[in-house]
ZAVORO-53665 format. One line per 5 residues: number of its first residue (from 1); their letters; for each residue z, x, y of C-alpha. Coordinates in nm, 2 decimals. Each point is the difference from the previous one (the first is absolute). Layout:
N
NUM	a	Z:X:Y ~ ...
END
This chain:
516
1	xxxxx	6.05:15.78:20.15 ~ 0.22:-0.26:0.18 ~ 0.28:0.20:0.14 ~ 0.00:-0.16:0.31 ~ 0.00:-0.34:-0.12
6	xxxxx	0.31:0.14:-0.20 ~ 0.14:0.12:0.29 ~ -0.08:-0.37:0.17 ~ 0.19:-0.15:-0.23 ~ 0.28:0.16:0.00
11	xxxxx	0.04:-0.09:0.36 ~ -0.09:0.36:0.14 ~ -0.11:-0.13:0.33 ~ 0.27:-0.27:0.03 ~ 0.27:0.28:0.01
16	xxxxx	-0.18:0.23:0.25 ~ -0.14:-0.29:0.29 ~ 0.29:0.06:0.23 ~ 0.04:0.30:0.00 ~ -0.07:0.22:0.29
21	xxxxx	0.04:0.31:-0.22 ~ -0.33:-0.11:-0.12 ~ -0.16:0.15:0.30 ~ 0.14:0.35:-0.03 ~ -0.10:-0.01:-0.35
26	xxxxx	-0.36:-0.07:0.14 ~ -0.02:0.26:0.25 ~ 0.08:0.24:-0.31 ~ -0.22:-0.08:-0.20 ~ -0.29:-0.01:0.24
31	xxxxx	0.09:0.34:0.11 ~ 0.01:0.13:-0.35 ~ -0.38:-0.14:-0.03 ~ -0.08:0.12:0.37 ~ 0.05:0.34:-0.15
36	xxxxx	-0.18:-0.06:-0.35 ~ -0.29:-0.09:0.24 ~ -0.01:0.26:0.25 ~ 0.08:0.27:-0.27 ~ -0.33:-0.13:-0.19
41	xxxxx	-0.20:0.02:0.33 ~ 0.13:0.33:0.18 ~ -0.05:0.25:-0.28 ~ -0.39:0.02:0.04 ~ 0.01:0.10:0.35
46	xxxxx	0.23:0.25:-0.07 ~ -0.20:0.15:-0.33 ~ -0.23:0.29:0.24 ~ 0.33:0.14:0.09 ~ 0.18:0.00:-0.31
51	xxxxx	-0.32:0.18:-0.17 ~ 0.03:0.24:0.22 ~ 0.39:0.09:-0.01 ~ 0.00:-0.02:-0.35 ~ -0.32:0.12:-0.09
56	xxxxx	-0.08:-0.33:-0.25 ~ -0.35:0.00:-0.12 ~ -0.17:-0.33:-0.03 ~ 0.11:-0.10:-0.26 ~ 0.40:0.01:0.06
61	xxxxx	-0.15:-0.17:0.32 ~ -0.10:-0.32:-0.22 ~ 0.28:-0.01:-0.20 ~ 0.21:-0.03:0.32 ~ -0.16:-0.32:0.04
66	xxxxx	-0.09:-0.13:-0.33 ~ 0.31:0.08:-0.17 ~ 0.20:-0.20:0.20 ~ -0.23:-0.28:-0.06 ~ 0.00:0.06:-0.32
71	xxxxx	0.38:0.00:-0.04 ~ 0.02:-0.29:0.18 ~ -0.26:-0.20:-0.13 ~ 0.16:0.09:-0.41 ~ 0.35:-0.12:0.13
76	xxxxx	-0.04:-0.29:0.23 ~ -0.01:-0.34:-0.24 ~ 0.28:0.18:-0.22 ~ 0.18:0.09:0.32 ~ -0.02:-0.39:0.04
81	xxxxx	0.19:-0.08:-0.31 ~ 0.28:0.29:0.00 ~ 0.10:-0.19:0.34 ~ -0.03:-0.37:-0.17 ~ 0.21:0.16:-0.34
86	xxxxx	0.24:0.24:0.19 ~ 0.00:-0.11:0.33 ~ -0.21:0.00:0.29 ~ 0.27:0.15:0.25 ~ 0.06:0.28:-0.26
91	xxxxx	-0.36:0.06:-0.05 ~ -0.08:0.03:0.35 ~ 0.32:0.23:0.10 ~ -0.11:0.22:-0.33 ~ -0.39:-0.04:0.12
96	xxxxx	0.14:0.10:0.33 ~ 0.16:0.24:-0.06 ~ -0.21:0.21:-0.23 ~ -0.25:-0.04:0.32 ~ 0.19:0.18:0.17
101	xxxxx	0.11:0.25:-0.22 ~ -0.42:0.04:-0.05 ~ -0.04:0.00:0.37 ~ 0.25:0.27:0.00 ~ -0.19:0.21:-0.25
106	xxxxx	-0.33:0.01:0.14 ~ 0.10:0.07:0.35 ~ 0.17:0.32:-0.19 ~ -0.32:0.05:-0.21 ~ -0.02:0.39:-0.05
111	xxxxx	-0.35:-0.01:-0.16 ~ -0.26:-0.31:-0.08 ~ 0.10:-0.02:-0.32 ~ 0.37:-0.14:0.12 ~ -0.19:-0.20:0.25
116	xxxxx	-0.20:-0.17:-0.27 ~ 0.29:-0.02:-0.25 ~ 0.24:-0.15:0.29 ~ -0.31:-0.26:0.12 ~ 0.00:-0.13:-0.33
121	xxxxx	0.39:-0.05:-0.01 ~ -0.09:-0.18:0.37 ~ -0.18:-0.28:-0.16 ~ 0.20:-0.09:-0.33 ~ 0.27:0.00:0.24
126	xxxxx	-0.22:-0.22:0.23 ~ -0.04:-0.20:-0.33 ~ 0.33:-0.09:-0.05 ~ 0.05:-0.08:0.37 ~ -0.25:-0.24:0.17
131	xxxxx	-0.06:-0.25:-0.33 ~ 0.43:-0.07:0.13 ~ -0.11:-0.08:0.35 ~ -0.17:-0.36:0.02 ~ 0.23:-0.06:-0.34
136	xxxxx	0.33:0.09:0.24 ~ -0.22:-0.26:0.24 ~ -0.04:-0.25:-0.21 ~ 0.34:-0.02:-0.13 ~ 0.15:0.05:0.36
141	xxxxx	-0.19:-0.26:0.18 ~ -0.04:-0.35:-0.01 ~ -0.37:-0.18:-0.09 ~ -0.01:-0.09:0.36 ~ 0.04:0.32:0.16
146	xxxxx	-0.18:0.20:-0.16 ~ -0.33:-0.06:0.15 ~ 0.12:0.16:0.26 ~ 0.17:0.29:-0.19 ~ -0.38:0.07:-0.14
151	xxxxx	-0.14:0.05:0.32 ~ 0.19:0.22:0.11 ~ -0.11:0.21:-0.31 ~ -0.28:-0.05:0.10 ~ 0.02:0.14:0.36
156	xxxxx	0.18:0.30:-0.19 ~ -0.28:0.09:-0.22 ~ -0.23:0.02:0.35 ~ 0.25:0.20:0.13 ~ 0.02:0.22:-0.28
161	xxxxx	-0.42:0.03:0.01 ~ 0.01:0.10:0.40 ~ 0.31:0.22:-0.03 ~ -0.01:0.20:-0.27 ~ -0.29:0.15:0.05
166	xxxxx	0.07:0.08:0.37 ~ 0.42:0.13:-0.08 ~ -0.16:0.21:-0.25 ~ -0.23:0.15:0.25 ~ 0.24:0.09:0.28
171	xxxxx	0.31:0.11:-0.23 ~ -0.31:0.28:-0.13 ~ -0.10:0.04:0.31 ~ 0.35:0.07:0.15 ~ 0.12:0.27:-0.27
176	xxxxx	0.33:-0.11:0.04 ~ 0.24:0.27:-0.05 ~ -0.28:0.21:-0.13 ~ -0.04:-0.22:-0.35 ~ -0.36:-0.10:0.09
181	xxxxx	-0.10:-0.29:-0.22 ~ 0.37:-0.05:-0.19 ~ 0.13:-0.24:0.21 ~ -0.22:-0.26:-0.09 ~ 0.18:-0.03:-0.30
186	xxxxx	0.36:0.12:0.12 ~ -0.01:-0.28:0.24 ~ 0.11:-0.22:-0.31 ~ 0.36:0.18:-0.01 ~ 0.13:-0.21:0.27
191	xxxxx	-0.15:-0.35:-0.05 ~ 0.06:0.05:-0.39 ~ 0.35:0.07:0.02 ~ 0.09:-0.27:0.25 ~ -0.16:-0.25:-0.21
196	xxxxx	0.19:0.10:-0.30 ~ 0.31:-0.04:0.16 ~ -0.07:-0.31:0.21 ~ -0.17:-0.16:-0.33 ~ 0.32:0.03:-0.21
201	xxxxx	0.15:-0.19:0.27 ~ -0.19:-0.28:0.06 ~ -0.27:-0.05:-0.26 ~ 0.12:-0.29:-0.28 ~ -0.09:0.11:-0.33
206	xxxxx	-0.21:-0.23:-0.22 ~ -0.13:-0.06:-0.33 ~ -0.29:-0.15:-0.26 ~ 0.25:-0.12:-0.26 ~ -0.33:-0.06:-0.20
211	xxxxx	-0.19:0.26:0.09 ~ -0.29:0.17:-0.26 ~ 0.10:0.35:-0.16 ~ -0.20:0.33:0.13 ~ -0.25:0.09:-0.18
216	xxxxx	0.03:0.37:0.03 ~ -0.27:0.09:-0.27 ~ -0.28:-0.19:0.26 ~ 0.17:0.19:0.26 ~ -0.11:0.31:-0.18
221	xxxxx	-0.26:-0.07:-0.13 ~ -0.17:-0.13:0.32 ~ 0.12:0.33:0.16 ~ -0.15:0.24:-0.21 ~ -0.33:-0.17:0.01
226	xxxxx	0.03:0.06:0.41 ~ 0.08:0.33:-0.07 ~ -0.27:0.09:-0.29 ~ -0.25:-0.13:0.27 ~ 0.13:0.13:0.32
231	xxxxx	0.12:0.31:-0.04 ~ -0.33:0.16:-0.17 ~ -0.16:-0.16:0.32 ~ 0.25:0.19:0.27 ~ -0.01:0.33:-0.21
236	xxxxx	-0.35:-0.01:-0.19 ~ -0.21:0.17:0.33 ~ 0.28:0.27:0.05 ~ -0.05:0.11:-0.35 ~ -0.37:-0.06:-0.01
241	xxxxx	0.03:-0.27:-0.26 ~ 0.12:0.08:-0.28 ~ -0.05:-0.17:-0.37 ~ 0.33:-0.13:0.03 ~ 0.02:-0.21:0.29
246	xxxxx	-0.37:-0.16:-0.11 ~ 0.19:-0.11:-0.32 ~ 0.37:-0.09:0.16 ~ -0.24:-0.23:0.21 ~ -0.18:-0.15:-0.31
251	xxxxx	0.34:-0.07:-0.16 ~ 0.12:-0.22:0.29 ~ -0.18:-0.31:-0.08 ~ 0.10:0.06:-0.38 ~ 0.36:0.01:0.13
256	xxxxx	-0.08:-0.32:0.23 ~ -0.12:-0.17:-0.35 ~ 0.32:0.07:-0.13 ~ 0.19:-0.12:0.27 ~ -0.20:-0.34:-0.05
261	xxxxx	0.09:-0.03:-0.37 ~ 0.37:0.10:0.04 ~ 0.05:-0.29:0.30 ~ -0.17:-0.26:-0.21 ~ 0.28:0.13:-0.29
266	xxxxx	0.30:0.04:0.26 ~ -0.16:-0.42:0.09 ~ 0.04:-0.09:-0.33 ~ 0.34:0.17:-0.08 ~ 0.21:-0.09:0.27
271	xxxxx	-0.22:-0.15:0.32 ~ 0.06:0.29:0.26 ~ -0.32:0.18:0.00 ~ 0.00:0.27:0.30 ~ -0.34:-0.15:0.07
276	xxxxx	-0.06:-0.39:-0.08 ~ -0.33:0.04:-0.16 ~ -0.05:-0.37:0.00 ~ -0.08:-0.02:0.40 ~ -0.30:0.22:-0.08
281	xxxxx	-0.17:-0.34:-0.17 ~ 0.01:-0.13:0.37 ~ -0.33:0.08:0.13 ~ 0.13:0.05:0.44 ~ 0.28:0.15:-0.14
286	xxxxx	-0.21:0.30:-0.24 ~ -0.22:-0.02:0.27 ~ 0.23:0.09:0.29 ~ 0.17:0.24:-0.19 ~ -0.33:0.20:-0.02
291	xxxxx	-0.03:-0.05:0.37 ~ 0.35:0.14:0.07 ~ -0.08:0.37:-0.23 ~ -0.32:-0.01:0.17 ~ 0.14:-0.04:0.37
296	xxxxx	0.30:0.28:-0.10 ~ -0.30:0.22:-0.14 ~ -0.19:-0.01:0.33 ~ 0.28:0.01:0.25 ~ 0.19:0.28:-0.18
301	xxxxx	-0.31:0.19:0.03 ~ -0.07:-0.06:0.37 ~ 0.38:0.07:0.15 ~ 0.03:0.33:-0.20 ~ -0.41:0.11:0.09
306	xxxxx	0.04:-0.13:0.37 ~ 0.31:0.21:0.05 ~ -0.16:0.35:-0.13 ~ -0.30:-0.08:0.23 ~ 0.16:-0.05:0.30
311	xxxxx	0.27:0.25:-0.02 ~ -0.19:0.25:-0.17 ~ -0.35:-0.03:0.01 ~ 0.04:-0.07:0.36 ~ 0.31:0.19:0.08
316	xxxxx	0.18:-0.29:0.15 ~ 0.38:0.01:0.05 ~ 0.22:-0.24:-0.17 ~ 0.05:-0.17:0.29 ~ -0.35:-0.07:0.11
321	xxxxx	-0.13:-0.13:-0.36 ~ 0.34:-0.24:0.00 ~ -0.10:-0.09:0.35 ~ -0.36:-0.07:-0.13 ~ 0.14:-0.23:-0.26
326	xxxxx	0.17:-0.24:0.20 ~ -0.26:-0.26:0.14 ~ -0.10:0.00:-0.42 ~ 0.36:-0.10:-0.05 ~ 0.04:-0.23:0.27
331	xxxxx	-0.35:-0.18:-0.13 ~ 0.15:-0.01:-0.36 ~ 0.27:-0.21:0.13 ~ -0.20:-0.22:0.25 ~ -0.26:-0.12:-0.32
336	xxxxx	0.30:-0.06:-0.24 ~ 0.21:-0.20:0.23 ~ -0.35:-0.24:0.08 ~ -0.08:0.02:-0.32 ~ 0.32:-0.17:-0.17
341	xxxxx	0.02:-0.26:0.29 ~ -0.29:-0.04:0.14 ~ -0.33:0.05:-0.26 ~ 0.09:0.00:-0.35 ~ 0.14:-0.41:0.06
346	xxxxx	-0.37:-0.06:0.09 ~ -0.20:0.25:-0.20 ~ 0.17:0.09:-0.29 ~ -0.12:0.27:-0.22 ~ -0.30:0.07:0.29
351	xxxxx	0.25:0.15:0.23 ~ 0.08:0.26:-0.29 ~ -0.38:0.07:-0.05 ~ -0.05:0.07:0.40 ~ 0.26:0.23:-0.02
356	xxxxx	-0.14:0.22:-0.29 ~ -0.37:-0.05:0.18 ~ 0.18:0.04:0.39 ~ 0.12:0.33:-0.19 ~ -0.28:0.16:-0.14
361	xxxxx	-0.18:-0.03:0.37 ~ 0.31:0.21:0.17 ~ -0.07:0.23:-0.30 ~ -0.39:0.03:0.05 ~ 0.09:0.01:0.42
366	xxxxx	0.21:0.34:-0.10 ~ -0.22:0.16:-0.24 ~ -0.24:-0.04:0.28 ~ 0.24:0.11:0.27 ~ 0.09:0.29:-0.22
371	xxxxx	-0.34:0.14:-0.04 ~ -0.15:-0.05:0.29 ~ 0.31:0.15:0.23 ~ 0.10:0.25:-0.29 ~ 0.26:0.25:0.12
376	xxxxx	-0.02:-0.12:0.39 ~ 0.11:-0.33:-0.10 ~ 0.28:-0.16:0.21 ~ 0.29:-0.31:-0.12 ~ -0.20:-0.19:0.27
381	xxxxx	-0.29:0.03:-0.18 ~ 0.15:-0.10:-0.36 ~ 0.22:-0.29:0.19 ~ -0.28:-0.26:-0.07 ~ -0.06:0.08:-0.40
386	xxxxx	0.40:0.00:-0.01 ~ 0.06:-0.32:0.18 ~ -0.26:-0.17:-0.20 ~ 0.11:0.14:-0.34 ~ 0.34:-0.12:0.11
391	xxxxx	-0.13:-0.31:0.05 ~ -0.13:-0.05:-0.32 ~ 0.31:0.16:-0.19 ~ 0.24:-0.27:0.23 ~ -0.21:-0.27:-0.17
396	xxxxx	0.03:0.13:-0.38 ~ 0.37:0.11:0.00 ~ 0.20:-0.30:0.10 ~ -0.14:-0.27:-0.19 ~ -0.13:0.18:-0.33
401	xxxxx	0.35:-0.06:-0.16 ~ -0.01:-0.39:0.04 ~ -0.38:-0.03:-0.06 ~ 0.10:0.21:-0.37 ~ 0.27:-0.25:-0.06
406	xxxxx	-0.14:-0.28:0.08 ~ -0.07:-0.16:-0.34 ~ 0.29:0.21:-0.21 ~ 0.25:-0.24:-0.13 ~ 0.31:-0.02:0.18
411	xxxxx	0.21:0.14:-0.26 ~ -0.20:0.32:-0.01 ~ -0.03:0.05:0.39 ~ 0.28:0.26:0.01 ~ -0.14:0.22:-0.28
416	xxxxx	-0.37:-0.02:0.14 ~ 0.11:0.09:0.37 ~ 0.18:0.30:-0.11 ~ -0.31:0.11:-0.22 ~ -0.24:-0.08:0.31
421	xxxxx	0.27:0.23:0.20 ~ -0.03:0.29:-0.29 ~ -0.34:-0.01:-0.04 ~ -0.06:0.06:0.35 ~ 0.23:0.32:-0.03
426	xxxxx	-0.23:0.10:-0.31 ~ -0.29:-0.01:0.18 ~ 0.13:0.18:0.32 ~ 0.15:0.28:-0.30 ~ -0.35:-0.02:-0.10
431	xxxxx	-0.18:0.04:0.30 ~ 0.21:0.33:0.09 ~ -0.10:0.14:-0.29 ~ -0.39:-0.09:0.05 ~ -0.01:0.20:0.34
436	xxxxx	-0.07:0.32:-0.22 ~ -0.35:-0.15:-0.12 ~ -0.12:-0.14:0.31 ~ 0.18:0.20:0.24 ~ 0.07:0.33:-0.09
441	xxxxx	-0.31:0.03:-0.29 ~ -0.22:-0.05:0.34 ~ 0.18:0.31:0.16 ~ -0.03:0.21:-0.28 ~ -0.34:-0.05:-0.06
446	xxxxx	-0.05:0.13:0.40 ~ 0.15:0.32:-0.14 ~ 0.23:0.19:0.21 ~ 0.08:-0.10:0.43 ~ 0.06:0.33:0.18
451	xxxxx	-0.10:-0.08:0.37 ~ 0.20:-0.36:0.15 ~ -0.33:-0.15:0.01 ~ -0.10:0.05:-0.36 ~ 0.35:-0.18:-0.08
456	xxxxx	-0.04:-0.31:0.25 ~ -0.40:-0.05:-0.15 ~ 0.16:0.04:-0.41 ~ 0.28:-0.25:0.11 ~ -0.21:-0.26:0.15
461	xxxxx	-0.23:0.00:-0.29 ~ 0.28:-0.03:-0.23 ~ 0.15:-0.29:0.22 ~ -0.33:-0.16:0.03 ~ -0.02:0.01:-0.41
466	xxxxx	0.27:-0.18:-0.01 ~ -0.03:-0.28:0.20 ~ -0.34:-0.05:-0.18 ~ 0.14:-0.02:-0.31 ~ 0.30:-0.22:0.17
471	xxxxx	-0.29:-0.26:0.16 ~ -0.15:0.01:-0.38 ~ 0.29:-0.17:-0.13 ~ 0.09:-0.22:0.28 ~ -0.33:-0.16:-0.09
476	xxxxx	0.11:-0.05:-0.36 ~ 0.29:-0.15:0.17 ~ -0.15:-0.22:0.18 ~ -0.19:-0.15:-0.35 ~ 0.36:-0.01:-0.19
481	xxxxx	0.12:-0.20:0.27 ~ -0.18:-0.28:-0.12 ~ 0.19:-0.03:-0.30 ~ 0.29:-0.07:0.22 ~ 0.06:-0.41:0.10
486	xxxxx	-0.18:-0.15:0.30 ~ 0.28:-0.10:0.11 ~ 0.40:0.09:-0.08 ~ 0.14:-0.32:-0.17 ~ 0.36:0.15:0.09
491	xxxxx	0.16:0.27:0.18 ~ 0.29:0.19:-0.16 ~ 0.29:-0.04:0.23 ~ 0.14:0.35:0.07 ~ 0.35:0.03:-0.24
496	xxxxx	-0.06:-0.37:-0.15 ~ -0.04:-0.09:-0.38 ~ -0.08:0.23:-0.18 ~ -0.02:0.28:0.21 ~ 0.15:0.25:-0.19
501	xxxxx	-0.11:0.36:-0.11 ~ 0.03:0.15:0.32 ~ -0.27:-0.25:0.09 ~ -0.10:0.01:0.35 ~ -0.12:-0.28:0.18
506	xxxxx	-0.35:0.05:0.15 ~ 0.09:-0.01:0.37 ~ 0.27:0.27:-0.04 ~ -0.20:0.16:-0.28 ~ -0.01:0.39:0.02
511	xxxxx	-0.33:0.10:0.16 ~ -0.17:0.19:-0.28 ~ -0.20:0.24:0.23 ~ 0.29:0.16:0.15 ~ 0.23:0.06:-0.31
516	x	0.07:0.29:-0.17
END
């Protein structure tokens, strides 16, 4: 898709160089993706708490996360091209707006069911709004200045990972007016609304004259094979496993199959497949893909598991598990600004491969940490396994994107970074939904926790179950990675050619582990 080149043509950036109101119009949008990010990243601190007020069992507890993810992950590319065929200012005041509205909703939430139901309204309407934000940038800024523009995305997206966690954990901790852990979410009000009315003002609208048609059958079709996999997954233990979610799982590659044959039709009929099928012939590319579901697989499972074992199995407050989390978050964001500048130049794909190894040592450090301190363990103690799992993550995260891309053809970069960007989601979706076999299954088989120490020993082994499982395939990682070029041949510049379909550029890419 070459909307941007469209918009280059028509002299987009020519019209916008000199004008200050570009700035504002920056500002906006950057605060409309601050608070994608930091909504993403605060719920899981905030998930003991809202368990407990609304009594949610497990399983609504998942689908807090994962539907979001989910919602997001469906939406995003054709979220991308209702901005490039309607507008990009419209779709990001409608996106906007409906995140609000969402926000709205589920600090209202009555029961879990509205909570779930308004969380998935949260991410389509995420969907429709970040794919507008680097397009607004592209079309706003000139070539030259937008460098700079990037990296300050890319300071936002740390900020996000530090703060979200850590707001989340003091406005629960606080109980502001007595609402617990609703202001996390009713925090949005103010921020969204002043967007919306500052965006109308000085945002330029912009189009793709020539941009590719939806493809709304791929949309649903790639949906309901989500949902025929993950929702057995969140709600199979709760109702001891029924015959029903064994076979809604067995029809989701089936559906998958005919998601493949319909794109290579929808190819064939009018060239605007939802997924260009055609990248998968690229070896790095197929390959990095598999690396991206993989990595959303493993962190989805960790950020939900760590979060019930801290909070619950060791009956920390919000606000000491967020403080745990911040030297992890700091180390993420360390590794990935060394990594882009510094190591991948000279390494290449090596970097990548430390990162998943660098990884799976923090992991083994905390399964050991974990059972040898069990329920007397201290964030001091579990400071070293996080660093160095931050570490690793740092080194994976920023330069996957451009190491997938590396040998796609130009004109196909747009629509491969926006699938690397969904496929992340998918596998964070995923990952949520996995936490009932290797987290909860591990529980149940302890049979019932009466006495505080019965709860902290079932919890550890659960958590320890999963980062097993998570070290597992980090290895395989690690061996996919080979597929993936030595060395990059060329780095997608963040809102260039071709980057369209909500694509995200890898330094501002965002980070997978903490969505949803």
């Amino acid at each position: 898709m070459s909307a941007h080149e469209t918009d280059a043509a028509t002299g987009a950036d020519s019209t916008t160089t000199g004008d200050s109101k570009r700035w504002i119009a920056l500002a906006i949008v950057m605060t409309a993706a601050f608070m994608d990010l930091v909504d993403a990243t605060i719920v899981n601190i905030a998930i003991p708490s809202i368990e407990h007020d609304l009594g949610a069992g497990f399983g609504a507890i998942q689908w807090i996360t994962a539907g979001y993810a989910l919602a997001f992950a469906a939406g995003l590319i054709t979220g991308g091209r209702l901005g490039d065929i309607y507008g990009r200012k419209r779709l990001f005041l409608l996106g906007t707006a409906g995140f609000t509205l969402a926000s709205a909703l589920c600090g209202l939430a009555a029961n879990p069911e509205m909570l779930v139901a308004s969380r998935l309204l949260q991410g389509a309407a995420a969907a429709m709004m970040v794919p507008q934000v680097l397009s607004i940038v592209h079309v706003t800024f000139p070539a030259h200045e937008r460098g700079k523009v990037f990296g300050m995305f890319g300071a936002i997206v740390g900020l996000g990972a530090v703060s979200g966690p850590l707001l989340g954990a003091l406005l629960t901790e606080w109980n502001i007016a007595g609402l617990e852990w609703r202001p996390i979410f009713l925090i949005n009000l103010p921020v969204g609304v002043a967007a919306l009315l500052l965006g109308r003002k000085y945002i330029t609208e912009s189009k793709a004259p020539k941009a590719l048609r939806l493809d709304l059958v791929g949309v649903v079709l790639v949906t309901a094979a989500l949902l025929l996999l993950i929702y057995p997954l969140t709600r199979g233990r709760e109702l001891d496993w029924p015959l029903w979610g064994h076979l809604m799982m067995a029809a989701a590659p089936v559906v998958f199959g005919v998601l493949v044959a319909y794109e290579r039709y929808k190819t064939k009929k009018d060239g605007s497949p939802l997924v260009e099928l055609s990248l998968f012939r690229v070896k790095s590319f197929a390959a990095g893909i598999a690396v991206q579901l993989t990595f959303g697989i493993v962190l989805g499972i960790f950020f939900l598991v760590w979060t019930l074992y801290m909070q619950i199995g060791l009956g920390w407050t919000a606000l000491k598990a967020g403080l745990t989390g911040v030297p992890f978050s700091i180390a993420v964001s360390m590794a990935a600004g060394m990594s882009v500048q510094l190591l991948v130049p000279r390494f290449g794909r090596k970097v990548l491969q430390a990162g998943a190894l660098t990884m799976v040592a923090g992991i083994l450090l905390y399964f050991f940490a974990a059972g040898r301190y069990g329920a007397g363990i201290s964030p001091w103690q579990m400071i070293p396994a996080l660093v160095v799992m931050g570490l690793g993550m740092g080194l994976i995260v920023a330069p996957l994107t451009d190491a997938v891309l590396s040998e796609v053809p130009k004109e196909h970069a747009g629509s491969a970074s926006g699938l690397i960007n969904t496929t992340g989601q998918m596998g964070n979706a995923i990952g949520l939904g996995l936490v009932s076999v290797v987290f909860f299954g591990v529980i149940d088989d302890r049979g019932p926790a009466r006495a505080p120490a019965d709860v902290a020993d079932a919890f550890a082994d659960a958590f320890r179950n999963s980062l097993g499982w998570a070290a597992v395939v980090l290895g395989g990682i690690f061996l996919v990675m080979f597929a993936l070029p030595a060395r990059p041949k060329q780095h997608l510049e963040g809102g260039g050619e071709g980057d369209a379909d909500g694509a995200v550029p890898a330094a501002v890419e965002k980070e997978p582990a903490l969505a949803g």
